[in-house]
C-alpha positions as CSV (number, residue, x, y, z in Angstrom):
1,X,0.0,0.0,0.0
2,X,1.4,3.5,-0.9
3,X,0.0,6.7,0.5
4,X,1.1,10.3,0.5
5,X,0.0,13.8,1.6
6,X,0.0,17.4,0.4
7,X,2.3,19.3,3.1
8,X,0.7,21.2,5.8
9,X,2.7,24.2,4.2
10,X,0.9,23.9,0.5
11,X,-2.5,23.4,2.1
12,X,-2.1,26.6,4.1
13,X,-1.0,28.5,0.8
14,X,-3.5,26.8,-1.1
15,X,-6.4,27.7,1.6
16,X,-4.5,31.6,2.0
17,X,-5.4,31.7,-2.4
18,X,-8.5,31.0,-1.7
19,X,-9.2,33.3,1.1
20,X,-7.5,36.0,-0.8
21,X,-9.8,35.5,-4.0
22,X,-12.7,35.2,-2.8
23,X,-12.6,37.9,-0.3
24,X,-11.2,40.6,-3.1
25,X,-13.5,39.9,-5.7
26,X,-16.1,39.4,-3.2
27,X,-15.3,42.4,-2.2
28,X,-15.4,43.6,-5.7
29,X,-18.7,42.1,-6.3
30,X,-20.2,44.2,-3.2
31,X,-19.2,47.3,-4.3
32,X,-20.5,47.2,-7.6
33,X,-23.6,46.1,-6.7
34,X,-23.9,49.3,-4.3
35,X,-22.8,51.1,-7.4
36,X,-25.9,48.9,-9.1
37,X,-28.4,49.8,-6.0
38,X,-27.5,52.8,-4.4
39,X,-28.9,53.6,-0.9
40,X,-29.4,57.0,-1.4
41,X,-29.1,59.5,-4.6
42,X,-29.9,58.7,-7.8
43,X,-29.9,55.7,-10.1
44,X,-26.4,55.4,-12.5
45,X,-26.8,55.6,-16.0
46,X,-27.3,52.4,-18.2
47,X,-24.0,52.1,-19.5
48,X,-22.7,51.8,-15.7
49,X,-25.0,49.5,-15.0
50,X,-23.6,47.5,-17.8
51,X,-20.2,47.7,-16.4
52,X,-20.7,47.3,-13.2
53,X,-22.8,44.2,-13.8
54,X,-19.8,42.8,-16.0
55,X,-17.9,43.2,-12.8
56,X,-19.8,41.3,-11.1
57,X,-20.1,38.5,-13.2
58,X,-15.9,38.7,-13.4
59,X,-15.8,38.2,-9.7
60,X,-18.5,35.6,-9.2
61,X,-16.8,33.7,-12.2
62,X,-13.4,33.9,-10.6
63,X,-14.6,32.7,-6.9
64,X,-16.1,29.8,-8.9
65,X,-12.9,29.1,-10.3
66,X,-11.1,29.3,-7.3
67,X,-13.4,26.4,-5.6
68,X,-13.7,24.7,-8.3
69,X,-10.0,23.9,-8.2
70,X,-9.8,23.1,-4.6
71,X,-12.3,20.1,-5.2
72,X,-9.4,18.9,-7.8
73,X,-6.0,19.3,-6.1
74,X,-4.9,16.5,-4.3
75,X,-4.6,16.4,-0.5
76,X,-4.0,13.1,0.8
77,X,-3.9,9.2,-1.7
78,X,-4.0,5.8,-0.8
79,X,-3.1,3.4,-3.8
80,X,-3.4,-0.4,-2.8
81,X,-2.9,-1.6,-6.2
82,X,-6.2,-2.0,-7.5
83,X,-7.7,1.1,-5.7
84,X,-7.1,4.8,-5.9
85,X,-8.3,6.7,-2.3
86,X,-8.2,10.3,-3.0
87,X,-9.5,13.2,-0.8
88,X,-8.9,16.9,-2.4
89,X,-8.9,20.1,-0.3
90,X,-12.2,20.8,-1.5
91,X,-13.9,17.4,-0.7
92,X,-13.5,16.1,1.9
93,X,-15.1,12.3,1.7
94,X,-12.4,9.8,0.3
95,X,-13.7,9.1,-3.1
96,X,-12.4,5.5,-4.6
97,X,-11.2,5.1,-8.2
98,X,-10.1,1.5,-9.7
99,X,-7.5,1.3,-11.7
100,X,-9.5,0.3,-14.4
101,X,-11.2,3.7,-14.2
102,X,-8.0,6.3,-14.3
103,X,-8.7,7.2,-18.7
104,X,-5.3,9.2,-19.3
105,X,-1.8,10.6,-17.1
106,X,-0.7,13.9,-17.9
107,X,1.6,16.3,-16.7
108,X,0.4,19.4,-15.1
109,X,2.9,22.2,-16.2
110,X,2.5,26.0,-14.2
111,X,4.2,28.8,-15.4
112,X,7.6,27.5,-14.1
113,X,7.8,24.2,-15.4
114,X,6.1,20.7,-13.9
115,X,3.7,21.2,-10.8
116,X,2.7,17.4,-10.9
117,X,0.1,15.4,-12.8
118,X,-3.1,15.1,-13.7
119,X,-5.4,12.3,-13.2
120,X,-8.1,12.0,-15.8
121,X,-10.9,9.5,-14.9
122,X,-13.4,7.8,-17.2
123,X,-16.1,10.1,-15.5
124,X,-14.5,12.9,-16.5
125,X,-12.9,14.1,-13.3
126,X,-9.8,15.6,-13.0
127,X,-7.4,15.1,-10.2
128,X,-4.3,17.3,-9.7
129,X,-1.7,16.1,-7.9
130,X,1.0,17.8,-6.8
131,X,4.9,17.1,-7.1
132,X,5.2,18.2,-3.2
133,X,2.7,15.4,-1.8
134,X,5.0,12.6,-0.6
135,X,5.4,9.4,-2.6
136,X,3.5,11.1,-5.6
137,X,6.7,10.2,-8.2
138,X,6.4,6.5,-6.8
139,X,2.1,6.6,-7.2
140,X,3.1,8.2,-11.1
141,X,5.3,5.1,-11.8
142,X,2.8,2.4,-10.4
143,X,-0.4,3.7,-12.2
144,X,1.9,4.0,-14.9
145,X,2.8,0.3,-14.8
146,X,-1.1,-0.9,-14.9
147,X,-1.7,1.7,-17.1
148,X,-2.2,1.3,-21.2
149,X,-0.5,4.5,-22.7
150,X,-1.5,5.4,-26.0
151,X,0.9,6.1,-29.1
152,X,0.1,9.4,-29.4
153,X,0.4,10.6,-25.9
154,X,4.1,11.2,-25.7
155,X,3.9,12.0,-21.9
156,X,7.1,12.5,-20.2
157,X,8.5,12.4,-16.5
158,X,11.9,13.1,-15.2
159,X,13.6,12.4,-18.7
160,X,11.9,9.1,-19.0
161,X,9.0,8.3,-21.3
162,X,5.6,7.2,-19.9
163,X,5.4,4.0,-21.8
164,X,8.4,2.9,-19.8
């Protein structure tokens, strides 16, 4: 059985991203919808309106964002070689994927180069999973191993191809 987590460190920043987001463009969406609804004094113009109300679809769009990813990225795995346990930071449940059930393994590439991978299910679900969670290179090489990798999916970690 192989298991790793996300460090302590990572979840904080992760949690400190979110916090940040969703409090500046909530922040964001509140005043524009005072600008929308004034208490007192007259109504704004139309075009204002217009604007303000793209404003506020910008921020509710990126708050969604922002959860949306937490419910992907990778807290804690178990792996006992037929069964993936995986609990994100934005789910908390452990949810259980067969082996049999993980479609494609890509790498998941930020603005400096590799972050980790990416789990792709046959559901459709995405699970991202960090290079900092412990034992995640040793997880990559064993669902690698029961893993059929197709031709033209030229995948590669640490110098070495993913068809082995």
């Amino acid at each position: 059985m192989l298991s790793g987590a996300l460090p302590k460190s990572r979840q904080l920043f992760h949690a400190a991203i979110c916090a940040f987001v969703c409090l500046a463009f909530g922040g964001l969406a509140v005043f524009h919808f005072e600008l929308i609804f004034p208490s007192t004094g007259p109504r704004p113009n139309s075009s204002a309106i217009g604007l303000s109300a793209a404003f506020i679809a910008l921020a509710i769009g990126a708050i969604a964002m922002q959860l949306w990813f937490r419910r992907r990225i990778v807290r804690e795995f178990t792996y006992t070689g037929s069964a993936l346990h995986i609990r994100t930071l934005g789910i908390h449940t452990m949810q259980t994927y067969s082996l049999s059930q993980v479609k494609d393994i890509r790498e998941w590439r930020g603005r400096r180069g590799p972050v980790g991978y990416r789990v792709t299910f046959n559901d459709g679900w995405n699970a991202y999973i960090e290079r900092t969670v412990e034992n995640s290179d040793a997880l990559l090489d064993r669902l690698l191993a029961g893993q059929p990798v197709s031709s033209d999916t030229p995948d590669r970690w640490h110098g070495r191809s993913a068809r082995g």
